[in-house]
C-alpha positions in Angstrom: 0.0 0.0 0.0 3.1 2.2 0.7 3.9 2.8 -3.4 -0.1 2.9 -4.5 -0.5 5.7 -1.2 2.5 8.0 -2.6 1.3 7.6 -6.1 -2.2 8.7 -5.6 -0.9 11.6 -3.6 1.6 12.6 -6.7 -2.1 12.2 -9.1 -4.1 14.4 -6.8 -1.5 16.7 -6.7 -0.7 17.1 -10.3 -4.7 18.0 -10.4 -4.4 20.7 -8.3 -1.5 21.9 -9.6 -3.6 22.4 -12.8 -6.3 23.7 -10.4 -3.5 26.4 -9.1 -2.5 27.4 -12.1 -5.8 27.8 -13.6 -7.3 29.4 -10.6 -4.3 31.8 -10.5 -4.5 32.8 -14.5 -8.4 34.2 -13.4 -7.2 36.4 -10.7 -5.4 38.4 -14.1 -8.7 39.1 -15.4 -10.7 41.2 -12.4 -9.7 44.2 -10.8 -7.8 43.8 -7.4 -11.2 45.5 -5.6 -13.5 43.1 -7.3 -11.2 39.5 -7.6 -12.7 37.2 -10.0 -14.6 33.6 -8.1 -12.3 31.1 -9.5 -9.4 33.0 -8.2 -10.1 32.6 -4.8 -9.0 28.5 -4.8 -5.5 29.2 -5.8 -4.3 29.9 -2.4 -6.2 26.6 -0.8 -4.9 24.6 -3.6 -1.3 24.9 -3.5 -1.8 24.5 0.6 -3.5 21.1 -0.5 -0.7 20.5 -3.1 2.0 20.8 -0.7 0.2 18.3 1.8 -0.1 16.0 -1.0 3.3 16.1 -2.4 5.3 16.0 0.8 2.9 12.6 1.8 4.1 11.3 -1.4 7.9 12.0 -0.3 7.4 10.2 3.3 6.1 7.4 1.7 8.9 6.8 -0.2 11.2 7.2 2.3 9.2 4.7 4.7 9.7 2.1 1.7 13.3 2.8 2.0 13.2 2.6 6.0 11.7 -0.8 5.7 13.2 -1.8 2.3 10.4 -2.7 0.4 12.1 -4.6 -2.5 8.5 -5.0 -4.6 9.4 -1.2 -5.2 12.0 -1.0 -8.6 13.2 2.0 -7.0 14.5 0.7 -3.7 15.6 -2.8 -5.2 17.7 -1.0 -7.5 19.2 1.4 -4.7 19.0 -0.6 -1.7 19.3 -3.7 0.3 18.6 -4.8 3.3 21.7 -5.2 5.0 22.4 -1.5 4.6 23.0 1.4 7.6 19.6 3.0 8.2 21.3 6.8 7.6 22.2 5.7 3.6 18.8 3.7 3.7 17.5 6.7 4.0 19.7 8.9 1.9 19.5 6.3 -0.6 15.9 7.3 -0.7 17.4 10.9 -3.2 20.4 9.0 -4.0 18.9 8.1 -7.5 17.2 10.1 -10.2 13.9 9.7 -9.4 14.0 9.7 -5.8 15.6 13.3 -6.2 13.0 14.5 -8.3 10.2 13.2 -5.9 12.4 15.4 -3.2 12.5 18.5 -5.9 9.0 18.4 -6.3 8.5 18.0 -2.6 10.4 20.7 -1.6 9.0 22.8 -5.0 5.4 21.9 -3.5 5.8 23.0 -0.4 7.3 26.3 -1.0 4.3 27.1 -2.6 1.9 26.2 -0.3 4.3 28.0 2.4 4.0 31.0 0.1 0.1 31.0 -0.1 -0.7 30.3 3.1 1.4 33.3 4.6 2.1 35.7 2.2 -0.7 38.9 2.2 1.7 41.6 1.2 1.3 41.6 -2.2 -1.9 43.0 -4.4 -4.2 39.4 -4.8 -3.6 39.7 -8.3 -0.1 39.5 -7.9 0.2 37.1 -5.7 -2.4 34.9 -8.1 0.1 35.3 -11.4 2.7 34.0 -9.2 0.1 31.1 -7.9 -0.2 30.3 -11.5 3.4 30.3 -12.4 4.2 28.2 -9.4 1.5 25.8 -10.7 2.7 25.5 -14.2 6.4 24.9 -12.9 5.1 22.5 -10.7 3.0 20.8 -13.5 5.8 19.8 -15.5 7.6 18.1 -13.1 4.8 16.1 -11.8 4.3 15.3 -15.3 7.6 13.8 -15.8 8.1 11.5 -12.7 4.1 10.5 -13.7 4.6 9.8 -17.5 8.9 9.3 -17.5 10.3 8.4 -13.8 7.5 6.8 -11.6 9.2 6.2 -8.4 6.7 4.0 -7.1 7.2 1.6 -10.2 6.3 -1.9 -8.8 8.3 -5.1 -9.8 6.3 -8.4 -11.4 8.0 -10.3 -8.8 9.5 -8.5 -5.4 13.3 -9.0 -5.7 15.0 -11.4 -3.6 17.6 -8.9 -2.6 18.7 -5.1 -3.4 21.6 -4.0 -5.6 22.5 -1.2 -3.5 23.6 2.4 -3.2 26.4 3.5 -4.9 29.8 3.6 -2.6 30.6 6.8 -3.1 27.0 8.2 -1.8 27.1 6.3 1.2 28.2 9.5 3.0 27.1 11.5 6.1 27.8 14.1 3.2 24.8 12.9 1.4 22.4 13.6 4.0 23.3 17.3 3.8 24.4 18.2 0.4 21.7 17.2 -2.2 18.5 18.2 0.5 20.4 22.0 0.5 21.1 22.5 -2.7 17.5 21.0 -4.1 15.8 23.6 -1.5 17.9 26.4 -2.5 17.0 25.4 -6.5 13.5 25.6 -5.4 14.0 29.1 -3.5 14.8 30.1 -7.1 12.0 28.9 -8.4 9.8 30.6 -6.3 12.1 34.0 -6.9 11.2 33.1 -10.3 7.5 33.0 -9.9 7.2 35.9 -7.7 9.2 37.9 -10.6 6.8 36.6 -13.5 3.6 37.6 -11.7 5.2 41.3 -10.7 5.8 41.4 -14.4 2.5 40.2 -15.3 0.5 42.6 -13.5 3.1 45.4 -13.4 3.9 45.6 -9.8 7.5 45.9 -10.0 8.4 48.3 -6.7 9.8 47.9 -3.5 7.0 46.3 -1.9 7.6 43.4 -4.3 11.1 43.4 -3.6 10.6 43.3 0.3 8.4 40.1 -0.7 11.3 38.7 -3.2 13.7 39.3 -0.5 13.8 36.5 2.2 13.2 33.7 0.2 16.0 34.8 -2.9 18.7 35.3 0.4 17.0 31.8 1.7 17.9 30.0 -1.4 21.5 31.6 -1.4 22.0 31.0 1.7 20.9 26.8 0.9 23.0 26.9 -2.5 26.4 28.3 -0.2 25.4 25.5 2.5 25.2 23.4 -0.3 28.1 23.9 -2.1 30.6 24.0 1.0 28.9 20.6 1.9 29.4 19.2 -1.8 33.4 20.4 -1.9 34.4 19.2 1.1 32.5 15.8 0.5 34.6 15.3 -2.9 37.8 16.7 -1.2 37.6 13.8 1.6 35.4 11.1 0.1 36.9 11.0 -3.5 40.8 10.5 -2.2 41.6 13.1 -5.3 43.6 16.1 -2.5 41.1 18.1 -4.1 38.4 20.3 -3.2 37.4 21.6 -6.5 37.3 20.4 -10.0 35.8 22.6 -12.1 33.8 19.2 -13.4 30.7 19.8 -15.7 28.0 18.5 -12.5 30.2 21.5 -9.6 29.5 23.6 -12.3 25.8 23.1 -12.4 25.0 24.2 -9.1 27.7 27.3 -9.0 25.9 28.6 -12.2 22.8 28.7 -9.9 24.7 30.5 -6.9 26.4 33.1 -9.3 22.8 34.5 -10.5 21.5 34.0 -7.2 24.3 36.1 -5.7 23.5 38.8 -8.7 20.1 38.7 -7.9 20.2 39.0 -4.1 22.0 42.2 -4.5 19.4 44.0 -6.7 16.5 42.6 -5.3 18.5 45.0 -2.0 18.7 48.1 -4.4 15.3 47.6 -5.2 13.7 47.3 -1.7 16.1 50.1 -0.4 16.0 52.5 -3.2 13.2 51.7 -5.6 16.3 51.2 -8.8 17.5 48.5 -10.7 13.6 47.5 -11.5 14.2 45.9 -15.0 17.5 44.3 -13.6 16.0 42.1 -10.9 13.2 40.5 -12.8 15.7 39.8 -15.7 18.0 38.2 -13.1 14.7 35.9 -11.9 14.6 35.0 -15.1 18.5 34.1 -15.3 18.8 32.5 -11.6 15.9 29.7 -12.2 17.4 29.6 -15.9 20.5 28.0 -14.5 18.8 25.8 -11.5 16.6 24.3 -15.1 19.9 23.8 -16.4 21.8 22.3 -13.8 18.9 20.1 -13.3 19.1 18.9 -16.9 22.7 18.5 -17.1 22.7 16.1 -14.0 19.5 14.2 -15.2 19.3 14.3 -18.7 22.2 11.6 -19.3 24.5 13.7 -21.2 27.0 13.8 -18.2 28.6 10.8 -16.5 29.4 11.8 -12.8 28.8 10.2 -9.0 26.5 13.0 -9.5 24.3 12.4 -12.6 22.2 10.0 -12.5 19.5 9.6 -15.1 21.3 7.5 -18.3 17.9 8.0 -20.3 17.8 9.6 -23.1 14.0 9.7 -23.4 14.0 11.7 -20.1 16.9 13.9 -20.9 14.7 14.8 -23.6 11.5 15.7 -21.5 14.0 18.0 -19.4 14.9 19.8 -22.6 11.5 20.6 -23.4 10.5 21.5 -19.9 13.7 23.8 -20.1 13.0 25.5 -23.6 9.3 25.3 -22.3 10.0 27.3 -19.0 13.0 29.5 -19.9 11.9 29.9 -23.2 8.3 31.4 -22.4 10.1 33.4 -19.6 12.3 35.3 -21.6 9.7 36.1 -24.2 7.0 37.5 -21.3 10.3 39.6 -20.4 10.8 40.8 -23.9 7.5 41.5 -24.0 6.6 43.6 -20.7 9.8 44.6 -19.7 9.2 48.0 -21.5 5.8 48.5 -19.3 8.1 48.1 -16.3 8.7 52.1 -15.0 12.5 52.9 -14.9 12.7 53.3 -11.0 15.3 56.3 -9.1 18.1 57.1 -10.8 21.7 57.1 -9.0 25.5 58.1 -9.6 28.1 55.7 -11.1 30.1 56.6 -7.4 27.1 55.7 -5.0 26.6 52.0 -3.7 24.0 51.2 -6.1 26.8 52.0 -8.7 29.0 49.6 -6.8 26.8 46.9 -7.0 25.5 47.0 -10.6 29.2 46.7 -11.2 29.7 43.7 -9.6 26.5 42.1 -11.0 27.9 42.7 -14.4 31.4 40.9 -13.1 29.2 38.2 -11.8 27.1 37.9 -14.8 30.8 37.5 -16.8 31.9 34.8 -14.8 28.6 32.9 -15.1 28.9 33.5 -18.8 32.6 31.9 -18.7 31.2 28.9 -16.3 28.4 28.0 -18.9 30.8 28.3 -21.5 33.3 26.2 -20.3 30.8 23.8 -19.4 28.8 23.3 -22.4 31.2 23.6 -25.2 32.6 19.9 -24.4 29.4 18.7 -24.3 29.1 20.4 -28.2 31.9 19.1 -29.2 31.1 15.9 -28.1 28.3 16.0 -29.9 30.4 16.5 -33.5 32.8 13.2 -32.6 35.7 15.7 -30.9 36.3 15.0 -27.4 37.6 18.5 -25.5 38.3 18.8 -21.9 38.3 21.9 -20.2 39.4 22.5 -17.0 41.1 24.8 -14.8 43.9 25.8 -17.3 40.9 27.7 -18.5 38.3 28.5 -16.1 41.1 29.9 -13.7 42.5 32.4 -15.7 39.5 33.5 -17.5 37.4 33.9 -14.2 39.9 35.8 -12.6 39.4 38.6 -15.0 36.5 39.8 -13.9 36.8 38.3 -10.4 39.7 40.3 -9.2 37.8 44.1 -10.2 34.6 42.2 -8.4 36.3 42.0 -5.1 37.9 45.3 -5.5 34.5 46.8 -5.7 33.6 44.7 -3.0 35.9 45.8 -0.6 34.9 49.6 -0.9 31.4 49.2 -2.2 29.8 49.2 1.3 31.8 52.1 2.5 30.0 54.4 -0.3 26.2 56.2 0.2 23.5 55.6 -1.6 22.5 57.3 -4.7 25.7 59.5 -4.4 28.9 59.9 -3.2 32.2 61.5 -3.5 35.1 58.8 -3.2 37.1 61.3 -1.4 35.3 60.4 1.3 36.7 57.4 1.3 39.7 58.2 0.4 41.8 56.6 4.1 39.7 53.3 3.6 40.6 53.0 0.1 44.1 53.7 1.4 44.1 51.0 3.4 42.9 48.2 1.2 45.5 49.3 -1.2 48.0 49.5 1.1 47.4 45.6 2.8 46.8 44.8 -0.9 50.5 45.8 -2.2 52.4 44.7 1.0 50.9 41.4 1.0 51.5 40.7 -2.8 55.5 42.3 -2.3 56.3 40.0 1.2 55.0 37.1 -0.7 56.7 37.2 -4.1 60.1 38.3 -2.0 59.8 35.1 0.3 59.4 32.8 -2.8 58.4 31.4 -6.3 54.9 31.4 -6.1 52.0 31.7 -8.9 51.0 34.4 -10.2 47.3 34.0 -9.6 47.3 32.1 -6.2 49.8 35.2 -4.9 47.0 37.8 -5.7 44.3 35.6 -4.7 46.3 35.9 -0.9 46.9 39.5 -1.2 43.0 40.2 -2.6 41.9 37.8 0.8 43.5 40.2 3.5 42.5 43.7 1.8 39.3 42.2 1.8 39.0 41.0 4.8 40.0 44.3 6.3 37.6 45.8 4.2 35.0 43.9 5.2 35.2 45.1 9.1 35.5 48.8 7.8 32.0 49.4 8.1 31.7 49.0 11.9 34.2 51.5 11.8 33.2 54.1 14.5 30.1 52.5 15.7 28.7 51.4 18.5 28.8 47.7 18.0 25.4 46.8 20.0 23.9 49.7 17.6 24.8 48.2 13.9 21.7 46.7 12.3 21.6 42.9 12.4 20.8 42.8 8.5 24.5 45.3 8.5 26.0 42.2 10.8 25.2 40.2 8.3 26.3 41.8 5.5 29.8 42.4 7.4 29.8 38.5 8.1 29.2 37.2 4.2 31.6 39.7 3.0 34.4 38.5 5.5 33.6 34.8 4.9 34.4 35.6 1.2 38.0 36.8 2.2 38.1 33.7 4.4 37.2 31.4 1.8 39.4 33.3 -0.7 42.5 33.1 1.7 42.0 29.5 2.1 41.9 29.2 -1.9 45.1 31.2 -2.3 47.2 29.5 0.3 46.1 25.7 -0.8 46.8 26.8 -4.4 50.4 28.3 -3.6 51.8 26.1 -0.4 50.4 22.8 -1.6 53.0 19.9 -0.6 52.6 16.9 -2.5 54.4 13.4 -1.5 53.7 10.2 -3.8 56.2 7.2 -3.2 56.2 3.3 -2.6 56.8 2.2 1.2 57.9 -0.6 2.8 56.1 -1.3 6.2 58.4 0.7 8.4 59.8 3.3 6.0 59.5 7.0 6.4 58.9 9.9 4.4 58.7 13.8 4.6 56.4 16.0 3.5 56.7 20.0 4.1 57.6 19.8 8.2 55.7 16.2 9.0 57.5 13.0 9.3 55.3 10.1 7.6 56.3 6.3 8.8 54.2 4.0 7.1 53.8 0.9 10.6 51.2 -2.0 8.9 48.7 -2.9 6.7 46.1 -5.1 7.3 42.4 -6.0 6.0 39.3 -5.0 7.8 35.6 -5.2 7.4 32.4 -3.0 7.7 28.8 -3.2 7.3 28.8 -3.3 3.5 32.3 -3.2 2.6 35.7 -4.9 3.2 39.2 -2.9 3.2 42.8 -2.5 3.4 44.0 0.0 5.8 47.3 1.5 6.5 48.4 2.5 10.0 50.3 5.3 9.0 52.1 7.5 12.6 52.3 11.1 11.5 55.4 13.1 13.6 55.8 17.1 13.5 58.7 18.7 14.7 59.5 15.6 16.7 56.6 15.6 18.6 54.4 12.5 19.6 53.2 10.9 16.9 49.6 10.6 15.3 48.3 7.3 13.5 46.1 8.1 10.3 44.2 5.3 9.1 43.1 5.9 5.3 41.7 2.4 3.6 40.7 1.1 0.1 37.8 -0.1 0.8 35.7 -3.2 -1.8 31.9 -2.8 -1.5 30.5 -5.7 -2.3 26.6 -4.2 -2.7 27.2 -2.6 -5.2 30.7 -4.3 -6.5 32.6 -1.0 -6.5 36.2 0.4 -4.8 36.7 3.5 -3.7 39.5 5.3 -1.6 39.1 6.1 1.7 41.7 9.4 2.5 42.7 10.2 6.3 43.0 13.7 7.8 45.1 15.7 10.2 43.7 18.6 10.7 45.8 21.6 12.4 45.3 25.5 13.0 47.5 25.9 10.0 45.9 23.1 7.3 46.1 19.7 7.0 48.2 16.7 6.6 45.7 14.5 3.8 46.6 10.7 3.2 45.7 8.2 0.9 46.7 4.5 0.1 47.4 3.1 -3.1 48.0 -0.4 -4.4 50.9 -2.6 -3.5 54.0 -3.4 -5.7 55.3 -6.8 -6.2 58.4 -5.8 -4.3 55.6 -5.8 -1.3 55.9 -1.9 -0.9 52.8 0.3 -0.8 51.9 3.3 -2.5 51.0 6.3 -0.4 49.8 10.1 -1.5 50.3 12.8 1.3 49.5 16.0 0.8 50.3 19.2 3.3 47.4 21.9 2.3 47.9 25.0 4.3 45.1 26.7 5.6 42.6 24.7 3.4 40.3 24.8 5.8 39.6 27.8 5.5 38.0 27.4 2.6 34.9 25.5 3.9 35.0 27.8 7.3 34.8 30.7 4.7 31.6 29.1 3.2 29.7 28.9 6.9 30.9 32.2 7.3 29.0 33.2 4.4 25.9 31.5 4.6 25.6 32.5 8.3 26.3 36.1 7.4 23.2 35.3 4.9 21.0 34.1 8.1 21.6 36.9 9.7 20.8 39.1 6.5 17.5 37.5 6.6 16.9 37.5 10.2 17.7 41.5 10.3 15.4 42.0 6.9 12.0 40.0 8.9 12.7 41.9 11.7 12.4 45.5 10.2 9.4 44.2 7.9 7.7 43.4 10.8 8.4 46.9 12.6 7.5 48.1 9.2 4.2 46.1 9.4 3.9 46.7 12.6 3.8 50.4 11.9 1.6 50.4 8.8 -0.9 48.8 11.5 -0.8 51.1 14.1 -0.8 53.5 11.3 -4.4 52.4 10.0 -5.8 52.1 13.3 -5.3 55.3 14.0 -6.5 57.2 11.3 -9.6 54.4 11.4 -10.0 56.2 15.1 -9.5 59.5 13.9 -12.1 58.7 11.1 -14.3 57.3 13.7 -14.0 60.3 16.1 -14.8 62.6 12.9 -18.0 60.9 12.3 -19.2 61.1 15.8 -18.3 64.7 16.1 -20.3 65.4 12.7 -23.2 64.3 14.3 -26.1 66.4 16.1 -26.8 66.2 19.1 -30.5 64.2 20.3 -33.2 66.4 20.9 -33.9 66.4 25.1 
């Protein structure tokens, strides 16, 4: 009954998806003081809708909890022998369990959004019902008509096949979940921006609306992504925490436009500018969360990540793509024109700042999707290209390096206008930390080029980035201005942790005798046993490696390579050390016939920076959003006391208008 439950729930809520979107399209055709009858069952419907589609979701999952092998789906991705954590991750692990969970998630942001939302005009907020609907629609249509997850088998299988090694991760449980929910933030971004468009409402109020969930989808996609690298950095056994490959790409597409996005959607609440900008970057941000989703379940990539190998559903992708996008970009064409220009502002004013570094961002993302998909073009003629970061490195850093030069004085400027005079000590400063970090380096040793300016770009901007508190009273600076402060010194974090793994790497690959030692950068690395061992699913080889600095006591690292045996598969295991100053990163290879192993060390200064840089950023996000709520609400709070008090001054009127009764 488990499969026939959640596919009823996914039938019903297709229908009122159609209901939604239908219901929605009539609130277009009245007046805002006279809504039309049909409109009024958007709102209830998507509330319904998300009910129903999240049921559907737990369903599945229970069938995953309890391995129900008459399901194709959990034969095919499970067994029963199987930790109960990648049980249930296993339950998204696979294509059409992570659609179920992108329709879940897309579901229930809509019905979130219509139960709560009464900011916006009705006829507004009914476009965007509609929108959401139609998205919505095509999705339930293709796990309906291309990838039913609760396919039943002719005969229940004796035993699963199993999840694939490398997903059977703690990392699982968090990256795929994050970055789905921050897709579907986009989506509803999206929505919000083609039903502003629709019925012209394009103004702050909008944006205020547009605000907490495009910075609550950011802030998933950052979660996301730190998750996702450091996952690949420890679980692949590569030393690396980013690869530039075609399926990282897909979901940094997404955080680039969001990051674009989040910014004007601030100029456009704060200063009623940039109208025309945001709405084309709605357009742009769920442009690339379509595409990332058809590049890692169309077929046409092969990855740990990519799982659809159909090419009858890539194809039903593509046409919700071209459908979606497509139609999107033509509504813009069409009404963007109708859209009123919004205040005007100086090149040297904040708003200036930040357009700049929206058009820096929207010239990387142009380089990322061009690096991406040309391979897959080429491909397509019989040529086989690979591009990587000889490429992307270089070509980003173009526009990245004026980007975070902006950055760093950007908040410092006043809005609308400003003379950079003013300014002229912090922009001192920056410079200053800028040359003298570049100049110590480059003296000290032979460094690259880009890594070196990476380092120096890292500190400026992490100075930068506290300049703003600068004569304050710290208990008195906004919370939305704390967060702001925090994202932008998470960047520098993150881009110090970049710059020093890319420059003061250490690298150590030799055979070893049990017993032998090595060096790499200040550790000493003696290689004591090898010897098999065995897990739930899996059985191993692991090394017992003792790990000596400076002479101290030593540490014993234990990386394996491990043989799953549910799915067949090996993988590589890596061991850490993790210091204030980086990491010591192990892996062990095969053995030689002269009985010596093969080990990979790597010494990666301050790499962890990188992924404390990320949580610095996304928490400087939740603070961002946390600050915004809490002046809406003043705001709200105000309007209210506002109205009651002209309603009592109206009331007071009325009476006083009145004659007095006759004794």
């Amino acid at each position: 009954m488990i499969a026939e439950i959640g596919l009823a729930a996914l039938w019903f809520a297709a229908a009122l998806a159609v209901l939604q979107m239908v219901s929605g399209a009539f609130a277009l055709r009245s007046a805002d003081g006279a809504p039309n009858p049909m409109a009024i069952y958007a709102r209830p419907a998507a509330v319904v809708q998300a009910l129903l589609a999240v049921l559907a979701f737990l369903m599945l999952l229970w069938a995953f909890a309890i391995t129900d092998l008459s399901i194709k789906l959990v034969a095919t991705n499970s067994h029963s022998m199987k930790p109960m954590i990648y049980k249930l991750t296993g339950t998204w692990g696979n294509h059409e369990g992570s659609m179920l969970l992108w329709v879940g998630v897309l579901a229930l942001s809509g019905g979130l959004l219509a139960a709560f939302e009464r900011r916006l005009p009705e006829r507004t907020m009914g476009a965007t019902l509609a929108v959401q609907g139609f998205v919505g629609l095509g999705f339930y249509a293709f796990l309906l008509l291309s990838s039913n997850p609760f396919e039943r088998l002719p005969v229940p299988a004796i035993e699963g096949v199993g999840l694939n090694p490398l997903l059977q991760d703690i990392g699982l449980a968090i990256h795929p979940p994050t970055l789905y929910a921050g897709y579907v933030g986009l989506s509803v971004a999206f929505s919000l921006a083609m039903g502003a468009l629709l019925t012209n409402q394009v103004n702050p109020s909008f944006a205020r609306v547009l605000r907490p969930w495009v910075l609550g989808a950011w802030v998933l996609l950052t979660f996301g992504i730190t998750a996702g690298s450091y996952w690949a950095y420890y679980e692949l056994g590569w030393g690396g925490w980013w690869f530039w490959d075609p399926v990282e790409n897909a979901s940094f597409m997404p955080w680039l436009a969001a990051t674009a996005l989040m910014h004007s959607v601030s100029v456009l609440a704060a200063r009623d500018a940039l109208r025309t900008w945001t709405i084309m970057l709605g357009v742009l941000a769920f442009s690339m969360s379509m595409l990332g989703t058809f590049l890692v379940r169309s077929g046409v990539l092969t990855s740990v990540h990519a799982f659809a190998v159909d090419p009858e559903r890539g194809s039903f992708i593509l046409a919700l793509l071209g459908l979606y996008i497509g139609g999107a970009f033509t509504i813009f064409a069409l009404r963007a024109g109708a859209v009123a220009e919004g205040k005007r502002f100086a090149v040297t004013s904040r708003e200036g700042a930040l357009v700049f570094n929206n058009v820096m961002l929207s010239a990387i993302l142009a380089i990322v999707l061009l690096g991406t998909l040309y391979p897959l073009l080429t491909e397509a003629f019989n040529v086989r290209v690979s591009v990587g970061p000889p490429y992307f490195n270089p070509a980003s850093a173009i526009f990245a390096v004026p980007m975070f030069l902006v950055m760093a004085v950007g908040p410092l400027l006043r809005w609308k206008e400003d003379k950079p005079a003013r300014i002229q000590f912090e922009v001192a400063l920056v410079a200053a930390v800028l040359i003298a970090v570049i100049s110590l380096v480059t003296i000290l040793g032979d460094y690259p080029f880009l890594p070196v300016l990476g380092l120096g770009l890292a500190l400026a901007l992490g100075v930068a980035a506290l300049l703003p508190l600068r004569g304050r009273k710290l208990t008195r600076v906004p919370v939305a201005t704390w967060g702001m402060v925090l994202a932008h010194f998470g960047v520098a974090v993150s881009l110090f942790g970049m710059a020093c793994e890319g420059a003061f790497t250490q690298e150590r690959l030799a055979a070893v005798a049990p017993g032998g030692t090595e060096q790499v950068g200040d550790f000493d690395v003696t290689l004591e046993s090898v010897t098999p061992v065995a897990g739930p699913n899996w059985t191993a080889i692991e090394a017992r490696i003792a790990v000596s600095r400076d002479g101290a006591e030593p540490v014993i690292l234990s990386p394996q390579a491990r043989n799953f045996w549910s799915p067949a598969q090996a993988t590589s295991e890596s061991a850490l050390l993790t210091r204030w100053d980086g990491q010591l990163y192990a892996v062990i290879g095969n053995q030689a016939e002269d009985g010596r192993w093969q080990i990979r060390v790597w010494w990666k200064p301050f790499v962890t920076f990188i992924w404390y840089g990320g949580l610095l950023i996304a928490l400087g996000g939740v603070l961002a959003i946390a600050g915004r709520v809490r002046v809406d609400l003043k705001r709200r709070k105000a309007e209210e006391l506002g109205e009651a008090r002209r309603a009592d001054l109206a009331e007071l009127g009325a009476h006083d208008a009145e004659p007095f009764p006759a004794e």
